[in-house]
Wavefront OBJ file of the C-alpha trace (Angstrom):
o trace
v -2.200 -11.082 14.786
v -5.537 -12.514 13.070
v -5.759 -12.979 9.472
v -8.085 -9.852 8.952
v -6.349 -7.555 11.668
v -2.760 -6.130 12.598
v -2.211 -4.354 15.886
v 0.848 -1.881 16.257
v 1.622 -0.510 19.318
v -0.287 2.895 17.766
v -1.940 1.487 14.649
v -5.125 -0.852 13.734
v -4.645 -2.334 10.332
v -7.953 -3.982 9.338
v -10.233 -4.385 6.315
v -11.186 -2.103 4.088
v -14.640 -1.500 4.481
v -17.339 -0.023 1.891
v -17.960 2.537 4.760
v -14.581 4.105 3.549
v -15.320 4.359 0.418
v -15.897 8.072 0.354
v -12.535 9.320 2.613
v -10.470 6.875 0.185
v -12.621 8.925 -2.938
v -11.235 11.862 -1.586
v -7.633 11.084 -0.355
v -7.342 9.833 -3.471
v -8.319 12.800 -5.301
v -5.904 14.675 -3.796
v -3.063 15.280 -6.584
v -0.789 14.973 -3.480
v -1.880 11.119 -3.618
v -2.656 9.581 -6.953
v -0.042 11.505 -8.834
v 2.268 9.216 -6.597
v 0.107 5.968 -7.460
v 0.523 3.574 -10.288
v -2.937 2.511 -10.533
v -5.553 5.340 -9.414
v -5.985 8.186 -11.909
v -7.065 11.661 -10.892
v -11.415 12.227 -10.418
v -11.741 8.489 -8.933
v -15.161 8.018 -8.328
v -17.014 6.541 -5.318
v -18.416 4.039 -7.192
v -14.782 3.448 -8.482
v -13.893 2.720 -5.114
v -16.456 0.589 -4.321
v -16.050 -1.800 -6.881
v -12.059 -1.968 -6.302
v -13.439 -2.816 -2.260
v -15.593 -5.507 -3.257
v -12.590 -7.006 -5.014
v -11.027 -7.780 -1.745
v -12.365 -10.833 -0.592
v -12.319 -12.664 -3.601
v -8.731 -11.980 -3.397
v -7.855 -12.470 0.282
v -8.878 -15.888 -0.381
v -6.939 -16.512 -3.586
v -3.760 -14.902 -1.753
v -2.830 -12.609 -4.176
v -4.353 -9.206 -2.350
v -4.507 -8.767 1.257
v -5.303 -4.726 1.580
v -5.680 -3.066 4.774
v -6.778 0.089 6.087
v -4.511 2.396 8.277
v -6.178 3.669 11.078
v -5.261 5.307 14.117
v -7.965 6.081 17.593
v -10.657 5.136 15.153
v -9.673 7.639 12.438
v -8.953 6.289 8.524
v -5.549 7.633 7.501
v -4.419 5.676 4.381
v -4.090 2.134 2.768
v -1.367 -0.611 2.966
v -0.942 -3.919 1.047
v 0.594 -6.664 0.027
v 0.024 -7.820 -4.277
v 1.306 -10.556 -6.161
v 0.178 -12.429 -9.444
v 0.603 -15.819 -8.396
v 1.067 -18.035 -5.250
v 5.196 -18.525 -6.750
v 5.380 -14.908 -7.206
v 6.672 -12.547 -4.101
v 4.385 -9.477 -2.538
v 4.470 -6.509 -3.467
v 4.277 -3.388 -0.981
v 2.289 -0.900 -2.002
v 0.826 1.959 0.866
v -0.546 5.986 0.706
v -1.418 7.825 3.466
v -3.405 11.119 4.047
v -1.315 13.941 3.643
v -2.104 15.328 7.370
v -0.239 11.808 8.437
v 2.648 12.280 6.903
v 5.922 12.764 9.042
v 4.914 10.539 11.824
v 6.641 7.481 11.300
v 3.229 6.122 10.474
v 3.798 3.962 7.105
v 7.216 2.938 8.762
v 5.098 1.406 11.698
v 2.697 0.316 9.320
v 4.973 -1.739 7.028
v 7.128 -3.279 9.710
v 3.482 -4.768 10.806
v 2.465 -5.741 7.067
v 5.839 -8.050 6.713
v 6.014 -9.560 9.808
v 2.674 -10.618 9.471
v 3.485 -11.574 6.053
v 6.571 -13.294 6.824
v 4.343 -15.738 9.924
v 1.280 -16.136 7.846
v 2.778 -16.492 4.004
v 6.524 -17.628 4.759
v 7.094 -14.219 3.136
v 11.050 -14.270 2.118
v 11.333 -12.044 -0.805
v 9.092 -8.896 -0.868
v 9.327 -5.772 -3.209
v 7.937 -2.464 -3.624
v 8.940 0.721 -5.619
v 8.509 4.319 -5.723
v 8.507 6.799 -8.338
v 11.743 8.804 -8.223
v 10.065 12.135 -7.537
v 8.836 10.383 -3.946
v 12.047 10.126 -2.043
v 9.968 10.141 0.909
v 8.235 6.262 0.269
v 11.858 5.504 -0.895
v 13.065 6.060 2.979
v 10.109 4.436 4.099
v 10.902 1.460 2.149
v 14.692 2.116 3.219
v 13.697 2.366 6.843
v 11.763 -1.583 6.290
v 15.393 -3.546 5.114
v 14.319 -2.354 1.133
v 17.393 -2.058 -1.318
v 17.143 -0.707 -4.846
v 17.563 -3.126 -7.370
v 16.979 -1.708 -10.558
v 15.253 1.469 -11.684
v 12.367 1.726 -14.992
v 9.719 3.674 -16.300
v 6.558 2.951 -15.583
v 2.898 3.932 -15.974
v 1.232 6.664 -13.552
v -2.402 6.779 -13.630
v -2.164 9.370 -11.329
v -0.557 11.679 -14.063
v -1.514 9.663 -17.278
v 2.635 9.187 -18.295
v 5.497 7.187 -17.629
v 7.873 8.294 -14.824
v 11.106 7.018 -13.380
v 10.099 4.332 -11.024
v 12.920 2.489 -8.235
v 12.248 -0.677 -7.878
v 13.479 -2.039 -4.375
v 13.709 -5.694 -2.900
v 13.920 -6.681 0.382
v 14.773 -10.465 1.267
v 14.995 -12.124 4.614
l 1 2 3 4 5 6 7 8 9 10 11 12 13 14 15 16 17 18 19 20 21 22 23 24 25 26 27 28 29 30 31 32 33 34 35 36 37 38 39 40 41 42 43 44 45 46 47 48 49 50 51 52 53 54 55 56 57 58 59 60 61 62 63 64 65 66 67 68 69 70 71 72 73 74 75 76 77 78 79 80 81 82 83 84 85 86 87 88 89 90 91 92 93 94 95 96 97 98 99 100 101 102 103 104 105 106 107 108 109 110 111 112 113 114 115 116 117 118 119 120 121 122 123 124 125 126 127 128 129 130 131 132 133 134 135 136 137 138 139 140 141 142 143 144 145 146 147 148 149 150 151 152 153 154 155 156 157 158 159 160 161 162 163 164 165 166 167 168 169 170 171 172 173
């Protein structure tokens, strides 16, 4: 594992490049998508996405984002990352994928890779993540990747401009 790249035995997680800005414009506009998203509201714009992809250096080398791409023979399928506010503070999981990718085990494989790359490079013990209840789906995902719920709230959807029941999980090591 490098610090910009995660093999699976199927997957490539790498970068996010400016060359995806337009499939992520469109995934993303996909009500499928961001009304399951915290933070991306419906009629994202390219140059939306750009900007948020130029972010991701600056922080890849503070420590507090580390966003990869999800691809598969070549072929963009979603996002996954790891957030946090502050070096003390624990990750965050956060991941989407195209809805023709769905059912495939593919953000299962995807975050097994993210934490055990978090947990060598990091010394990632304590990670969490969350899912709006109406997405049992990520919930099994997250269930699948040692995540237990610890709480539930309500909590901002750009996606559909309202609060909505939100599970808040934790996994520790």
């Amino acid at each position: 594992m490098s610090e910009t790249e995660i093999r699976t035995s199927r997957l490539l997680l790498r970068p996010v490049v400016p060359q995806d800005s337009g499939r992520i414009t469109e995934l993303v506009g996909d009500p499928r998508i961001h009304r399951m998203l915290a933070r991306v509201a419906p009629g994202q714009t390219k140059a939306q996405t750009l900007a948020w992809i130029m972010t991701h250096e600056r922080t890849r080398i503070d420590d507090i984002d580390h966003v990869f791409a999800i691809t598969l023979g070549g072929e963009f399928l979603g996002v996954i990352g790891a957030h946090r506010t502050g070096p003390e503070d624990p990750f965050e999981i956060g991941y989407w994928l195209a809805p023709n990718a769905w059912g495939q085990g593919i953000c299962s494989e995807a975050g097994a890779a993210i934490i055990v790359w978090l947990e060598r490079t990091r010394g990632a013990r304590v990670l969490v993540a969350g899912h709006f209840a109406d997405n049992p789906a990520s919930g099994r995902v997250l269930a699948k990747l040692g995540f237990l719920p610890c709480g539930r709230d309500k909590m901002h959807c750009a996606g559909r401009g309202e609060r909505v029941e939100h599970i808040l999980m934790a996994r520790i090591a």
